[in-house]
N, C-alpha and C positions, 0 to 999 in steps of 0.2 A: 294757658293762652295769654300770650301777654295783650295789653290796654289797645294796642294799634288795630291786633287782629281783630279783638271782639268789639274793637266799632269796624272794621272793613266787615264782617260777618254779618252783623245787626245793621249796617247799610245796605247790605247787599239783599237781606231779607226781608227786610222793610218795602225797597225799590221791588222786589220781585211779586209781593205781596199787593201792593201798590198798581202792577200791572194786569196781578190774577185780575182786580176787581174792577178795574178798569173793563176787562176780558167782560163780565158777568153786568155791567150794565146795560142794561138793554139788551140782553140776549136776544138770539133769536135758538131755536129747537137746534139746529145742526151746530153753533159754536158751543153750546152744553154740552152736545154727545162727542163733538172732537176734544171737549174739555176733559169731562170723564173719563175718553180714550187715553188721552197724554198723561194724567194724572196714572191710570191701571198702567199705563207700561212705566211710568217713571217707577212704581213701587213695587215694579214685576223686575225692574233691573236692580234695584236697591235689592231685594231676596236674592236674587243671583248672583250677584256678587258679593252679597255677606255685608250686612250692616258695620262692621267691624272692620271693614277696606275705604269706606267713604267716609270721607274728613272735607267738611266745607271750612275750616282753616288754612290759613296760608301754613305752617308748622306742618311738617308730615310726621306721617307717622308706619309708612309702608317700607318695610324693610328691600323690597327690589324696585328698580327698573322696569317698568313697565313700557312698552316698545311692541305691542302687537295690539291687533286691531286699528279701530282710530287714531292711536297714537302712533301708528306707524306713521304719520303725515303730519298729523296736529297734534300737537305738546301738550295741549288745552282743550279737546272738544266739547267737555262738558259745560263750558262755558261759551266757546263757540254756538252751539245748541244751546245756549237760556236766549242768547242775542238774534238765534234764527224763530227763535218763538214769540219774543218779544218784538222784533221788529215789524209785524204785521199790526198789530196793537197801535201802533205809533202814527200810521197812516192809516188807518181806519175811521178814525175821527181825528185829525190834527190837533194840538193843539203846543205853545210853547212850555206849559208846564210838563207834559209828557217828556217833548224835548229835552227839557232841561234834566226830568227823571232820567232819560235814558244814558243821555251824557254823563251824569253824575255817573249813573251803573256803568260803563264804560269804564270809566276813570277809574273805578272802588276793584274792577277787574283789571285793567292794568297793574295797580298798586299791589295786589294780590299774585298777579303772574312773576314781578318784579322778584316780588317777597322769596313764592315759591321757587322761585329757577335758581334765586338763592342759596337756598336751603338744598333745592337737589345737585348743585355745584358744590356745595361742601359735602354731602353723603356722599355720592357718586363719581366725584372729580373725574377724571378721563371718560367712561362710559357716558358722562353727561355730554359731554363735549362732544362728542363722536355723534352723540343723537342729534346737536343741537345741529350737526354740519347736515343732518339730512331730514331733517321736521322742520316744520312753522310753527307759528305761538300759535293760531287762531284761526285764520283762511290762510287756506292752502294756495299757494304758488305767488301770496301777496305779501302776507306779513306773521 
């Protein structure tokens, strides 16, 4: 992993971490048990797909194309989905520091979508291109 990824990586887990605990102050009973829900399915998709297919680096390491499911739309949903979980956090209690958290985490996923589309333009050349004419990076029918 080269020096850029493993600070966009340890940025990005930092900022995520950052938000879990944001999440966990002040709880009230129902934000714990949707906590522990989102936690049991995140680590119920991790087993189903094989720890050995997920790479939180920008460097891939997956030999195909993947093009079904979510990605039939979105190029990026796993990240689209940290930003749809995080964004209620944000407005929950305001504050500029959050802000600036979430901003920064934005940007560390841009630099990272950047990195990967990359990386899967030189793997992939034409089949990439062909997906890119009919996917978005991140919301669909915007960007």
């Amino acid at each position: 992993m080269s020096a850029k990824s493993l600070f966009l990586v340890l940025t990005q887990l930092a900022l995520l971490v950052y938000f879990t605990l944001i999440g966990l102050l002040g709880p009230e009973m129902w934000q714990l048990v949707l906590l522990a829900l989102g936690f049991v399915l995140i680590l119920w998709a991790f087993v189903t797909m094989g720890i050995t297919n997920f790479n939180i680096q920008p460097e891939l390491r997956s030999k195909t194309l993947i093009t079904k499911g979510p990605y039939r739309l979105i190029r990026h949903p796993m990240y689209t989905g940290v930003l749809l979980m995080i964004l209620p956090s944000l407005f929950f209690d305001f504050s500029l520091w959050r802000l600036a958290a979430f901003a920064i985490l934005i940007i560390v996923f841009l630099i990272k979508i950047q990195m990967e589309e990359q990386f899967l333009r030189q793997r992939f050349r034409e089949s990439y291109y062909r997906y890119q004419k009919t996917s978005y990076r991140l919301l669909p029918w915007i960007y």
